[in-house]
Steps between C-alpha positions, in 0.01 A plus 500: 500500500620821384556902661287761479372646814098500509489335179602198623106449640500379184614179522284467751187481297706253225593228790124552645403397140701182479394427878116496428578205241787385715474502855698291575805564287825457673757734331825359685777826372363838542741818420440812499664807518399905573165485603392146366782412750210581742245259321755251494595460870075529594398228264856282602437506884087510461386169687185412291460429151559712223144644467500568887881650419359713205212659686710573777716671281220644366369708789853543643530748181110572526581654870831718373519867495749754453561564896518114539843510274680862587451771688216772330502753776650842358776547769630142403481572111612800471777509773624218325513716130612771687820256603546411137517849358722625815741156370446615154672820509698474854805430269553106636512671902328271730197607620360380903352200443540155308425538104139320414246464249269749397271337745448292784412158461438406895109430393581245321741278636250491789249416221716201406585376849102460557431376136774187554446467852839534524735391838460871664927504554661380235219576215508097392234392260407163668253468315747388175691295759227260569347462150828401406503268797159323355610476172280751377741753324851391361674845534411918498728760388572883569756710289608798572757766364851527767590846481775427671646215237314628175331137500162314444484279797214237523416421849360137505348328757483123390584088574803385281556822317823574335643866512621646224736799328487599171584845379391762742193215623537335819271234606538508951302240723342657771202493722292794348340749747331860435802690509606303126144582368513873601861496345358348154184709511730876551484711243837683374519871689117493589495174749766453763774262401567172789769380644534122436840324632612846548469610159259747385227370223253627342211392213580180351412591184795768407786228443320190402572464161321173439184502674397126450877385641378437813219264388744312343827445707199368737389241290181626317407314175161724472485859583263730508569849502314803614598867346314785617589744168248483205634472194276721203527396134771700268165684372382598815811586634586736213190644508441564869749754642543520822562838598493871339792714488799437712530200662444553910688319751234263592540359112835472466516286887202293361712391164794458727331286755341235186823517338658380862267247608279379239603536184784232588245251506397487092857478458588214717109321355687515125868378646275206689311434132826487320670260742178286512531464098877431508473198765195350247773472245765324739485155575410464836809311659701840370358739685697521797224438738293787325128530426260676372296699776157622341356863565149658505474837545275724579471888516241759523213549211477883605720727595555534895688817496197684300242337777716698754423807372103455550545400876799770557220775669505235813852504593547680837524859418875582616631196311264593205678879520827354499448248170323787278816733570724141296199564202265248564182687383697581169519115406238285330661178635641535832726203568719707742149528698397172502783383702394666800086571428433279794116540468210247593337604193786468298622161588118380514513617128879289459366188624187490304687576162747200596202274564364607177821469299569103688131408355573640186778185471291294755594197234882579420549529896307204594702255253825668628393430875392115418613322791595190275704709292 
């Protein structure tokens, strides 16, 4: 499960669409990273089945708001921009005070240590501990962004798992608590980064290069993969611009944040197709132990970053000054906004597209899911 902030309440509505016609499915690797690192750790340590797991989910998101994930009180927000405009042109002084993001993120790690009924002192999701103890789930995985190292490190939390190294990707085994899921789920300069073995991370999705890696060094021969970024035809896209005039801040973070997180994915889908074809034309005993790994993927039929913009009105009013002064009212499709537009109507909206887009391919997700496979 991919990044995205808010949007990710859309994979919520695709897994409650597989759930109603399998409830019972047992999906034994889960990854995610960004926010669907959250969606990932609440369905891996969720003790009933996968439609009790998926309607959980379901009104975990349902019950969100902006004050449950940062601070929206004006001396929080705008102390905090006041900071970064006093670092901005202090000439690299130090100013009183440790450097942050733009806000505070307390909410919602105590969000997340109620969500996962997590061990109250050392943040532990037992939850994933004893579904791996049943037999239930195989292994769950976390990346985040060291930027300390410059790395992609996948935290895994498994029986019999292998780490691994490859070029700037580490694979660690760990016992996953919130601290790893706030790490994954921290936006670059707006979230907090978290220290993690006494390195300083940050969202998973800046540095991971190969977004279905993880998947696959665990062990996956199926995958299916959740993006939150709707992709328009060439007409549409050509015909459809986005903005008027000068391109405001708000635009330019939006393009930066899909190129950073999600547009990775369609590239790492077409390596995964071309491999797949290549092994079909080897002879089995010489492929070095390789295989193909099939992919279904799935991504938004509409737009999420132009749904923002209709549900923008209801964001608390000093956070709602702060985002119109980066040129959010002077976009049509406000990806930068979605990130954060942390609105019960909103996600409401999220998960019903995603249960709408998973019945759309009830039958192509159905035969991918066949147990007998």
């Amino acid at each position: 499960m991919s990044g995205g902030g808010a949007r990710a309440a859309y994979q919520v509505g695709l897994l409650q669409a597989l759930a109603k016609h399998r409830p019972d499915l047992e999906l034994d690797i889960l990854t995610g990273v960004s926010a669907g690192a959250i969606n990932a750790a609440h369905l891996a340590g969720h003790p009933g089945s996968f439609a009790a797991a998926t309607d959980a989910l379901g009104a975990l998101w349902l019950g969100l708001s902006a004050d449950h994930v940062f601070r929206t009180d004006w001396r929080s927000l705008f102390g905090r921009a006041l900071r970064a405009g006093l670092q901005l042109v202090s000439g690299g002084r130090k100013l009183p005070g440790r450097p942050d993001g733009m806000v505070n993120t307390e909410p919602l790690r105590r969000f997340l240590y109620g969500a996962f009924d997590a061990e109250p002192q050392s943040g532990a999701l037992t939850g994933i501990r004893e579904n791996l103890a049943r037999g239930r789930l195989r292994a769950v995985a976390v990346t985040t962004s060291s930027y300390s190292a410059g790395t992609s490190v996948t935290w895994v939390e498994g029986e019999q798992i292998e780490p691994w190294k490859r070029s700037h990707r580490l694979g660690v085994n760990c016992q996953l608590n919130v601290e790893h899921v706030m790490a994954s789920s921290s936006l670059p300069l707006f979230f907090p980064s978290v220290v993690l073995d006494g390195e300083w991370h940050g969202d998973g999705g800046i540095r991971l290069s190969a977004p279905l890696s993880p998947a696959v060094h665990l062990g996956a021969r199926r995958i299916i993969a959740i993006s939150t970024r709707h992709q328009p035809g060439f007409a549409a896209a050509a015909n459809a611009p986005m903005i008027d005039g000068y391109p405001p801040p708000a635009q330019i973070a939006g393009s930066l944040i899909n190129a950073l997180f999600l547009d990775l994915l369609d590239g790492d889908a077409l390596r995964l197709e071309r491999i797949n074809d290549l092994l079909t034309r080897i002879p089995e005993e010489r492929r070095d132990g390789l295989h193909p790994v099939e992919l279904l993927l799935f991504r938004p039929s509409r737009d999420l970053g132009a749904l923002a913009n209709d549900h923008e009105p209801q964001l608390p009013r000093g956070f709602r000054f702060l985002t119109r002064g980066l040129g959010t009212k002077q976009t049509r499709s406000n990806d930068f906004l979605s990130l954060v537009m942390f609105q019960p109507d909103y996600l409401q909206q999220l998960i019903e597209l995603g249960r709408a887009d998973g019945e759309k391919r009830l039958d192509e997700l159905l035969a991918f899911t066949e147990p007998g496979r």
